[in-house]
C-alpha positions, -999 to +999 in steps of 0.1 A: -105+529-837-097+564-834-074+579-809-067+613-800-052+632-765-080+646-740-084+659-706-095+630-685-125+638-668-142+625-636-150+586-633-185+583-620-198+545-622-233+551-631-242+519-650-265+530-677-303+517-683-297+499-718-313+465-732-317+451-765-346+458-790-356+431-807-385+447-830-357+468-845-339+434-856-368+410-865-369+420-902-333+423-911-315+394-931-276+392-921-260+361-916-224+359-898-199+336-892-201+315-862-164+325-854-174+366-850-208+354-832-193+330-808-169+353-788-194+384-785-222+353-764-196+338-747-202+301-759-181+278-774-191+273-816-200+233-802-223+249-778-239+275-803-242+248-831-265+224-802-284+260-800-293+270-827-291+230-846-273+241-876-236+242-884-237+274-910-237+308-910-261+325-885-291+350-892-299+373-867-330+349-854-297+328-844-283+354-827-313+365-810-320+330-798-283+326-786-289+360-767-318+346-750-302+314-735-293+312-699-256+302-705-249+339-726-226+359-705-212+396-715-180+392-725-166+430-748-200+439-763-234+445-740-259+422-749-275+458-764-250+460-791-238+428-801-260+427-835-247+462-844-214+451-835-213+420-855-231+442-888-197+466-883-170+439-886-178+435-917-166+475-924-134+468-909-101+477-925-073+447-925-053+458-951-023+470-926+010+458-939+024+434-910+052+451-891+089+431-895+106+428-864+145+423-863+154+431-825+130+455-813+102+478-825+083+505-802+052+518-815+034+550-803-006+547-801-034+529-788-030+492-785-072+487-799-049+496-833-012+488-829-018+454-829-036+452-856+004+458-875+014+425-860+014+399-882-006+370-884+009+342-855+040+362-853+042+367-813+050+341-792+046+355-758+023+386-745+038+397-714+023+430-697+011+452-668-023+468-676-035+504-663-056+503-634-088+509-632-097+543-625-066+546-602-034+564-622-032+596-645-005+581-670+013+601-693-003+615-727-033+600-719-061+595-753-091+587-758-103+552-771-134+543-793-143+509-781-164+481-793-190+487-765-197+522-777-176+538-750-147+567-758-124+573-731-087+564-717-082+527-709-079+526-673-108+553-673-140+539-680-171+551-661-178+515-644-155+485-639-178+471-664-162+494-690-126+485-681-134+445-680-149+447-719-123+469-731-095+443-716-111+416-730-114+432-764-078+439-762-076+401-754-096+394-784-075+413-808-043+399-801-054+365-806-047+367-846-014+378-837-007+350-816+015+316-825-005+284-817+012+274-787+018+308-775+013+325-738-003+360-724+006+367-695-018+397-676-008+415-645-031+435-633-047+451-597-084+449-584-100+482-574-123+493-552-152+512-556-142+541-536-148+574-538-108+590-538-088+614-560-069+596-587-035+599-587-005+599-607+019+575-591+029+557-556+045+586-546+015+608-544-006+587-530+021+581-503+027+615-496-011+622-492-013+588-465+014+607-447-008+641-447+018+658-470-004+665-498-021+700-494-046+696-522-079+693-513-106+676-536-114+700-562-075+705-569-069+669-584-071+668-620-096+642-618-119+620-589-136+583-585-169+586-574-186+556-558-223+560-565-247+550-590-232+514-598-262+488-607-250+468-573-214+478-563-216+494-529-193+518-517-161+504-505-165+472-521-138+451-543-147+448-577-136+417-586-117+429-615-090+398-621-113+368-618-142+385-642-113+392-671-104+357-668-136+345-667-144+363-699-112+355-718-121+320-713-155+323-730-135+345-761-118+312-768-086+311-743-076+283-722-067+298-688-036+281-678-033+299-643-041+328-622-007+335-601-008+354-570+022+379-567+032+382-537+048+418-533+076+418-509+069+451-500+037+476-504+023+510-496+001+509-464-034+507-465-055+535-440-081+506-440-099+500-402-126+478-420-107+451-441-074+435-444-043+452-466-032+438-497-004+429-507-009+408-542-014+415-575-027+387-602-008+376-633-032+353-655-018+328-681-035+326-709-032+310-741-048+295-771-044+258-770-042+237-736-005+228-746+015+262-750+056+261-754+069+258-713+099+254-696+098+249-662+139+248-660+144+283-664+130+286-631+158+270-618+188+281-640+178+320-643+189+346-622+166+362-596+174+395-612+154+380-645+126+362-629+150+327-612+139+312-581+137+338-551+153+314-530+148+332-499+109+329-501+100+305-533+099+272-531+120+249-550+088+239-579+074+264-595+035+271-582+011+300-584+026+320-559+050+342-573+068+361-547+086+387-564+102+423-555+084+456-570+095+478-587+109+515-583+090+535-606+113+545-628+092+580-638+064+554-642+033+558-625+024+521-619+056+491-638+069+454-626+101+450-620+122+434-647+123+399-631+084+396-633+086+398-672+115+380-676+104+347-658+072+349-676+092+352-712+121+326-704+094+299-688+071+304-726+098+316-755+131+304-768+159+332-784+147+344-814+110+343-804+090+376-805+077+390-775+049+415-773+037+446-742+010+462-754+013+487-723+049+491-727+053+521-702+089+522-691+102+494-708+111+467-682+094+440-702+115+451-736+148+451-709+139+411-701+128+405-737+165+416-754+186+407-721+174+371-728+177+371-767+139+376-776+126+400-801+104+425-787+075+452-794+062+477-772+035+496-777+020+530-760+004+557-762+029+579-746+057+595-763+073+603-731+072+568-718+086+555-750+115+576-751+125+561-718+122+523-728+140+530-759+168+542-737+166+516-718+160+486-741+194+497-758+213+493-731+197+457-727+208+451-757+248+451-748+243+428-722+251+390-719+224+367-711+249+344-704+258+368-677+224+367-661+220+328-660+241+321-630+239+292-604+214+296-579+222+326-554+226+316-514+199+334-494+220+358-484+228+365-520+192+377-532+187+409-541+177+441-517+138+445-525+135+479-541+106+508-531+073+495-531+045+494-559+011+517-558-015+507-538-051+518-540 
């Protein structure tokens, strides 16, 4: 998938008028694997093989009958192009020589074709904090081909739509990659579709709550429009977290949990018609119902890494993270390092690779080497990698012995830094 730098243009969610012709398909004679059809209808291969009553390879009369049942859901491919998208895998180039990984490795490009250099069940936890969607103007932004026919940014798609297949595609990439009792974890924020200038970090979109930005709508490098979705209204939450996980479950996943991070502190909201939030979602996913956990190292870890937050986390581990944000750090939208580091010490043991396809800054490599994992980071900013590579080195001459301490009094938790963007 091709990648290449570009001026980001204006997001306006008009979901196109698309559907699938079957008279172009009924004369054709491919047959494809059950494990490339079963992720693009979102059944299980149990499921398709009661459908279609055979257990081999499946001609596109299987496929079309699959796409006609009232359990196929979307999941990266519209039902439009999932027969041209099944007829391409076949084209597509795996000869990459697997990537060795010693401490830690930062790669610059897209993650659609960075992780295709991991090797095969090399990485043992995927811990990261996606773009948003159609929210931030990151660094060294490119454009993406995607499996949905759509070229643009991540984080820039046209609809929400766009932005849930290409997550998912990511989702379904890394999956090779992953050990079989492996964890992803997935933070990420809901939109809503709201028509607003989109910005490049918290600090913008502060100043311009507090009337301090003197820009006026035409002088923002790019907008979000709100009209012309198929049923989205304007103003409305788009339901971004629960459809991913949704979806990753149908691509083969067993979704552990969806956590609730509580953000101990958060831009304000100019909202008359609705409550503020203050949350973001970190989904758990991973490939068998069993992956590698450790509930102890909620207990022994410092707060600084992920420990208990004494102050406002109870003493067993549950969904509800409550966590500080982070400062920024020249980053438009990164966790703090505790968020990655709880997620890698509750899944991974020293020595285990550890994967951020969105490295940004570099907090997640900073938890990865503190604690004695391997790490790669990917991205495809140069300017963002030069700063985690600064930063993961310096990681790399601490202790993690110094960071497993006993358990902090209240008043020994740590001062919550500035907040994380808000929409």
């Amino acid at each position: 998938m091709s990648v290449q730098q570009v001026q980001l243009p204006d997001i306006k969610p008009q979901t196109p008028v698309a559907s699938l012709s079957r008279e172009a398909w009924l004369d054709r004679d491919e047959t494809f694997p059950v494990e490339w059809v079963a992720p693009v209808v979102g059944m299980s291969r149990t499921f398709i093989h009661k459908v279609v009553g055979h257990r081999g390879d499946l001609t596109v009369a299987d496929v079309l009958l699959l796409l006609d049942q009232d359990s196929y859901a979307e999941t990266f491919v519209q039902r439009s192009h999932v027969l041209d998208y099944l007829c391409k895998l076949a084209d597509d180039d795996h000869s990459a020589e697997p990537m060795m990984v010693e401490t830690h490795t930062l790669v610059e490009g897209s993650a659609t074709s960075s992780i295709r250099q991991l090797g095969q069940a090399s990485v043992q936890c995927v811990v990261t904090s996606t773009p948003y969607w159609g929210l931030r103007m990151y660094e060294d932004s490119r454009l993406v081909s995607w499996a949905d026919g759509e070229t643009c940014a991540y984080g820039h798609e046209q609809t929400p739509e766009g932005f849930i297949r290409h997550t998912v595609e990511i989702l379904m990439l890394l999956k090779p990659a992953l050990t079989a009792n492996a964890s992803v974890w997935w933070n990420l924020m809901d939109s809503y579709n709201t028509r607003t200038q989109i910005r490049g970090n918290a600090a913008e979109a502060l100043h311009a709550m507090q009337g301090k930005d003197a820009r006026k709508w035409g002088d923002h490098d790019a907008r979000r429009y709100s009209a012309g979705h198929s049923y989205l209204k304007d103003g409305e939450q788009c339901m971004i977290p629960s459809r991913i996980a949704e979806r990753a479950s149908r691509i083969g996943y067993h979704v552990k949990s969806v956590i609730t991070w509580a953000k101990q502190s958060n831009l304000p909201e100019p909202q008359n018609s609705r409550v503020s939030r203050a949350l973001e979602y970190i989904i758990h996913l991973s490939p068998t119902r069993t992956p590698k956990f450790d509930k102890a190292a909620y207990r022994t870890l410092h707060p600084s890494l992920g420990g208990r937050n004494v102050r406002y986390e109870p003493d067993k581990l549950s969904d509800v993270w409550v966590l500080p944000t982070s400062s920024g750090g020249g980053h438009g939208a990164q966790f703090p390092i505790s968020l990655p580091g709880r997620c890698i010490a509750l899944t991974t043991e020293p020595g285990d690779l550890v994967l951020d396809p969105f490295v940004g800054s570099g907090n997640s490599g900073v938890a990865a080497r503190t604690l004695g994992r391997r790490f790669v980071g990917m991205d495809v900013s140069p300017t963002y990698l030069k700063e985690a590579e600064k930063k993961i080195r310096a990681a790399q001459n601490s202790s993690v012995q110094e960071m497993i301490l006993p358990l902090p009094s209240v008043e020994q938790t740590l001062p919550v830094p500035v907040a994380r963007p808000s929409e």
